[in-house]
C-alpha positions in Angstrom: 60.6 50.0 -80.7 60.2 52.7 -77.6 63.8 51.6 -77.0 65.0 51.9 -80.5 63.1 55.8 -80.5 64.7 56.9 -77.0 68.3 56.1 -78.5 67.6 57.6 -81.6 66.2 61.2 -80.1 69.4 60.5 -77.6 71.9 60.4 -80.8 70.3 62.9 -82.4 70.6 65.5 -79.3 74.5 64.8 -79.7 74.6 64.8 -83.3 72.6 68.2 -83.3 75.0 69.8 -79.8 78.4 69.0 -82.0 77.0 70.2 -85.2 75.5 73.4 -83.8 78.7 73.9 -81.9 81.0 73.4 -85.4 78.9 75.3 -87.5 79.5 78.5 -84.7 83.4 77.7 -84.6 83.6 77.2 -88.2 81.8 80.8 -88.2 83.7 82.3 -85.9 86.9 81.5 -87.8 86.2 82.5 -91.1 84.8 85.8 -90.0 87.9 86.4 -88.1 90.0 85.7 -91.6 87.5 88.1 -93.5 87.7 90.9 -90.8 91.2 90.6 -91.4 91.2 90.6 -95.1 88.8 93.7 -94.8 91.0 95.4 -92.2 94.2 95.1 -94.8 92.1 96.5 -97.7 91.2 99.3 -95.2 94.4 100.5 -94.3 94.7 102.8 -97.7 91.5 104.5 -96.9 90.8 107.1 -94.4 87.5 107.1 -94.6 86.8 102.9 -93.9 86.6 103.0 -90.0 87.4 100.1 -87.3 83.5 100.0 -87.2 82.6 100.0 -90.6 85.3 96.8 -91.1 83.7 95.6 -88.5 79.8 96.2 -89.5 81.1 94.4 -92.6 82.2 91.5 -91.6 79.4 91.0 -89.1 77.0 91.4 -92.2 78.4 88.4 -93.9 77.9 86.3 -90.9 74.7 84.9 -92.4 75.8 83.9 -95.7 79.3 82.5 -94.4 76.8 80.1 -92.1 75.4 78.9 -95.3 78.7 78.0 -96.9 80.5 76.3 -94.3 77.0 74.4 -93.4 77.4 71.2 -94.4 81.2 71.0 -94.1 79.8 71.9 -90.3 77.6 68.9 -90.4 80.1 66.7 -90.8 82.8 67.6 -88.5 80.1 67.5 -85.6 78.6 64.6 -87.0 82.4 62.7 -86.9 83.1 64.2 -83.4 79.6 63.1 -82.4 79.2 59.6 -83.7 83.1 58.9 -82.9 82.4 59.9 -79.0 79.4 57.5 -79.3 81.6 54.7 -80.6 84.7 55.2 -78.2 82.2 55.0 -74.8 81.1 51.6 -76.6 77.3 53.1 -76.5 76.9 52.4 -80.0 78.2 48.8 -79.8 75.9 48.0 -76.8 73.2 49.4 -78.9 73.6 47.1 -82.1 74.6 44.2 -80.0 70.9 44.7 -78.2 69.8 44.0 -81.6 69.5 47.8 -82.5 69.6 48.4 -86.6 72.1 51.6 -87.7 69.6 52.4 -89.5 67.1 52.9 -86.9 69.4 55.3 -84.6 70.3 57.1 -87.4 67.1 58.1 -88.3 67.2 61.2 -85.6 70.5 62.6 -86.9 69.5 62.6 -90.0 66.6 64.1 -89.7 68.4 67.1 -87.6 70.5 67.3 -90.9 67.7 68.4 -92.8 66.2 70.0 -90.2 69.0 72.2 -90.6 69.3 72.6 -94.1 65.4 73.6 -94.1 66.1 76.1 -92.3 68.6 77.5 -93.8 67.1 78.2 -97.1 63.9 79.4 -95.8 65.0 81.4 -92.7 69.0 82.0 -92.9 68.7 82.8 -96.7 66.8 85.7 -96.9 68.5 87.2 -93.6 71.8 86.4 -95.5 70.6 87.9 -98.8 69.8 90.9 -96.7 72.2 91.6 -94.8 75.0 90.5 -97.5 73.6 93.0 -99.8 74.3 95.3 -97.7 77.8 94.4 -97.0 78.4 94.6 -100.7 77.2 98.1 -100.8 79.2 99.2 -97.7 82.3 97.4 -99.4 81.9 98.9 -102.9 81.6 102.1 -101.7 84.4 102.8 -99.2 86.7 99.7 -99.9 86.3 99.7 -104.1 85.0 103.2 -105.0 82.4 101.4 -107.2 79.0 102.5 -106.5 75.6 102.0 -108.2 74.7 100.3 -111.5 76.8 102.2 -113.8 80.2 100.5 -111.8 78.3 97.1 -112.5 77.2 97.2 -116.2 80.4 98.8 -117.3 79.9 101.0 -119.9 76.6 100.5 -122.2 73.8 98.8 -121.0 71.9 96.4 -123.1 68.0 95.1 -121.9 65.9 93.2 -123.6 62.4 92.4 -122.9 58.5 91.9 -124.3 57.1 94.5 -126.3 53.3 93.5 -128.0 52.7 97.3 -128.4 53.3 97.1 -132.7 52.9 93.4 -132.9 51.8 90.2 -130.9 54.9 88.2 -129.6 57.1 91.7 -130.1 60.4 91.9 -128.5 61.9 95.2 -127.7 66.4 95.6 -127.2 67.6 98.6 -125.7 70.5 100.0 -125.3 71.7 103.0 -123.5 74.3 104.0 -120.9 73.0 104.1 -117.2 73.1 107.1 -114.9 71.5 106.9 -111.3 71.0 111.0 -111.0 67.7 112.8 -108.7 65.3 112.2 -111.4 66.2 108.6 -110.6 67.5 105.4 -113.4 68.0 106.8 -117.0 69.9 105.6 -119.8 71.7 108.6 -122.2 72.4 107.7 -125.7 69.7 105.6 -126.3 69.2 103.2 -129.2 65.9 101.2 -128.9 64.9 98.1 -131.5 62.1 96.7 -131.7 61.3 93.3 -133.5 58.4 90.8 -134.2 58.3 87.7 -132.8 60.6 86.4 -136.2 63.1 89.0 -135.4 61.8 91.0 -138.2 62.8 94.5 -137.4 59.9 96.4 -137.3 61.1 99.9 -135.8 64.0 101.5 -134.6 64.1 104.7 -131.7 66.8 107.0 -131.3 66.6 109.1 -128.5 68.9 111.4 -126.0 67.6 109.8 -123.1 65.3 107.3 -121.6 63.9 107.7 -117.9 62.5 104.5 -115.9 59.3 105.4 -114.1 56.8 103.0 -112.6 55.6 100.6 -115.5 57.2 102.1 -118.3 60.6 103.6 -120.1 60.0 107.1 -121.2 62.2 108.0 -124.5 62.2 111.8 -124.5 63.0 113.3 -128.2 62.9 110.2 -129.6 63.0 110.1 -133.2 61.5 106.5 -134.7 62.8 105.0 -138.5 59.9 102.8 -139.4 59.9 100.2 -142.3 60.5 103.0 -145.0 63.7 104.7 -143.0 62.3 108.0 -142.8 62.5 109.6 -139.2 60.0 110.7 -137.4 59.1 113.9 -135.9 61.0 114.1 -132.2 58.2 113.1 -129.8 58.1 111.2 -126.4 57.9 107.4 -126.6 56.5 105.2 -123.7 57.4 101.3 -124.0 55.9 99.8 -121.2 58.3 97.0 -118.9 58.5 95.3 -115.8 62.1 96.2 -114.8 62.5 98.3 -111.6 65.8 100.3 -110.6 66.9 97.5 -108.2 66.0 94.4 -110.7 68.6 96.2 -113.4 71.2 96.2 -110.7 70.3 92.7 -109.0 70.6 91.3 -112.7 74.7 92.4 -112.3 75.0 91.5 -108.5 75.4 88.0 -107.2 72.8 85.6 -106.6 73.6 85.6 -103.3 72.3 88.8 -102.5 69.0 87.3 -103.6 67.0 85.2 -100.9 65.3 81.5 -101.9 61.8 83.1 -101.6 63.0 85.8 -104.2 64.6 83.9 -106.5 62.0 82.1 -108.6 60.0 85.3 -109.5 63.2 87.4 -110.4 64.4 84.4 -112.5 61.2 84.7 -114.4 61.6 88.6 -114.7 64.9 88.6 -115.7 65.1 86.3 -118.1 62.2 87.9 -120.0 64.3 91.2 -119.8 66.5 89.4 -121.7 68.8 88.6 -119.3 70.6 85.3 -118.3 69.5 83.7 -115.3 72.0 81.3 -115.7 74.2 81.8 -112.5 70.4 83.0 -110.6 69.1 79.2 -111.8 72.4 77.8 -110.3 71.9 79.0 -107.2 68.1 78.4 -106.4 68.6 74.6 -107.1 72.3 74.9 -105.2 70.0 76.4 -102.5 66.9 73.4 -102.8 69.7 70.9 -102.7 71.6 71.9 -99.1 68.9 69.6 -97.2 69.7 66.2 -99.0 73.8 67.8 -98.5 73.5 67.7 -94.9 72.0 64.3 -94.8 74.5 63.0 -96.8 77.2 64.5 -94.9 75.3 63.0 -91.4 75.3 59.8 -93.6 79.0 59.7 -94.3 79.7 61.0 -91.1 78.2 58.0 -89.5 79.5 55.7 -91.5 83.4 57.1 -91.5 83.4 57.3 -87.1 81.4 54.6 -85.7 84.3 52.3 -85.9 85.3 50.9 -82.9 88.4 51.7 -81.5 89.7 48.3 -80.3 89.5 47.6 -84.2 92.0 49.9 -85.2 92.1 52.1 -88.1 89.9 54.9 -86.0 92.5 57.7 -87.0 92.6 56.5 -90.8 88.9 56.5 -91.3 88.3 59.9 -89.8 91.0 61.0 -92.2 88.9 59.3 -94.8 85.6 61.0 -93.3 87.5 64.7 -93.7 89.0 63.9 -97.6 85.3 62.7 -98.5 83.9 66.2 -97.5 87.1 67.6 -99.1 86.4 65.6 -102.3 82.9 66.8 -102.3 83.3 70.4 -101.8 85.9 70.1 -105.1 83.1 68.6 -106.6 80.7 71.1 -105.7 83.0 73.9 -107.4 83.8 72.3 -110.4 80.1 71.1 -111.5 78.9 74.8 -110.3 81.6 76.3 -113.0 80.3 73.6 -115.7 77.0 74.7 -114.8 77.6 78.1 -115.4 79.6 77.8 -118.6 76.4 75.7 -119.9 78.2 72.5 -120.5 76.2 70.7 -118.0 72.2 70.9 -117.0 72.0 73.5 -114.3 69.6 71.2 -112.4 72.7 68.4 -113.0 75.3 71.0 -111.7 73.4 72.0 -108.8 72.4 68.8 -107.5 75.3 66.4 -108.5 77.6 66.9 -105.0 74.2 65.7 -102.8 73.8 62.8 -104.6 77.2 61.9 -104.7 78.2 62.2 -101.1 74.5 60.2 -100.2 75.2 57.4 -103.1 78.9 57.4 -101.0 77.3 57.0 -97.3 75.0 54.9 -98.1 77.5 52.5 -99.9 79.5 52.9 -96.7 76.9 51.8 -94.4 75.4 49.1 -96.4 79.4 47.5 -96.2 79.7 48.5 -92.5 76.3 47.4 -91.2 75.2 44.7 -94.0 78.5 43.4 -94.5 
């Protein structure tokens, strides 16, 4: 048993090495690509700099190590495990009576070592740091700054309102300017329902300012239940929305980190927003641990062939067009998912249990004949 735990903390100090070293060469590359996809868009604009390209694309760094992750995992893990089998270590090991499984433990536990920590610690550094990028890129590489660039023209909220009725929901609908007195909407149109949709009042009003806890309608003129206006007055309907949880609702999810997500899911869908793509992502993010033990499964399973055997070459192949297969996957349930066609928890979570149903079934024909 001490034998079997030395040789399994030995594997996983390999497995761990090659994947740490892919996952900063897989980096490295794709950063070099975006810097000089960034570079290209820069060339029409004065006013993007060599450094602010390059600030850019160093701000995405995070959030490209969270893509190319598990993909990362694999590589290292074939490299690793196919080292391992070529010095004969891993033949010397199961003819001392050695199960796979029992070696394998340690790299798979590295694998979600390193998924764990990137949801909980790379996450929120990439959300950071990736919004920022995405501010720095709308404003000198796509002239398209603030909410009013996202929302596209008139902006429609909805969101609890138990000020004329219990279970009262409230839809506005305005267009949104970001100006010193800071998140307004002109042209304001409020409605406000019972918990039926039984319409109940209805607000016009020039303008409605955002301030902590509250919209404030100035010169808003109601039409109660007998259509006859009101007197111009100022209207408070109180809300949860900030500034920057009207314009996260239009940015991407990634710009949000895992520890973020569940309350802003929460707030946003009872502004009356979907939380769809925001749902996607938090269970795309809870999933990445079992992904990178599957892909230290498969990996396992596709390189520890010996080479005297034959076949070495084809099986790596294999090992590459399985990760392949599975990132395809991954894309294609994430776009059912967000079209609503499949369960977002389905969507999300489908590519992990794939590629662990596929290395298990590996190893169970490899090791159990």
């Amino acid at each position: 048993m001490a034998f079997s735990y030395t040789l399994s903390a030995y594997i996983a100090r390999r497995f761990a090495g090659m994947a740490l070293a892919l996952v900063a060469a897989l980096t490295g590359l794709v950063a070099l690509f975006d810097f000089i996809e960034l570079l290209r868009r820069a060339a029409t604009r004065p006013e993007a700099t060599f450094g602010l390209v390059a600030s850019i694309a160093s701000l995405r760094l995070p959030f490209v190590v969270l893509q190319i992750l598990p993909f990362a995992v694999l590589l290292g893990g074939i490299i690793a495990f196919w080292r391992l089998a070529r010095s004969s270590e891993l033949v010397v090991a199961r003819a001392a009576g050695v199960s796979a499984w029992s070696f394998l433990a340690g790299p798979v536990l590295v694998a979600l070592c390193l998924g764990t920590l990137a949801i909980t610690v790379v996450s929120p550094l990439s959300a950071a740091m990736l919004a920022r990028a995405e501010r720095l890129d709308a404003t000198y590489l796509r002239n398209a700054t603030g909410l009013s660039s996202l929302a596209g023209g008139r902006l429609w909220l909805r969101q609890a309102d138990a000020t004329l009725e219990p279970g009262g929901v409230a839809i506005l609908a305005g267009v949104p300017e970001i100006g010193r007195e800071g998140f307004q909407l002109t042209q304001v149109s409020l409605w406000r329902l019972a918990a039926n949709d039984r319409p109940l009042e209805r607000v016009e009003a020039p303008r409605a300012r955002l301030i902590p806890g509250a919209w404030e309608l100035e010169q808003a003129v109601a039409f109660g239940s007998d259509r006859q206006p009101s007197a111009p007055g100022t209207l408070r309907l109180p809300t949860t929305l900030t500034p920057d949880r009207i314009e996260d609702s239009f940015a991407s999810p990634d710009t949000l980190s895992f520890w973020a997500l569940p309350g802003f899911i929460a707030v946003l869908e009872s502004a009356g927003f979907s939380a769809m793509r925001h749902r996607l992502h938090f269970h795309s993010l809870l999933s990445l641990p079992l992904l990178t033990a599957a892909m230290a499964l498969m990996a396992a399973g596709f390189s520890m062939r010996h080479s005297r055997r034959g076949g070495v070459a084809r099986m790596i192949g294999a090992g590459i067009a399985a990760g392949f297969a599975l990132f395809l996957l991954d894309k294609v349930s994430e776009e059912f998912g967000q079209a609503g066609t499949l369960p977002v928890a389905l969507a999300a979570w489908a590519p992990s249990i794939a590629g662990l149903l596929l290395a298990l079934t590996l190893l169970i024909y490899q090791e159990d004949g």
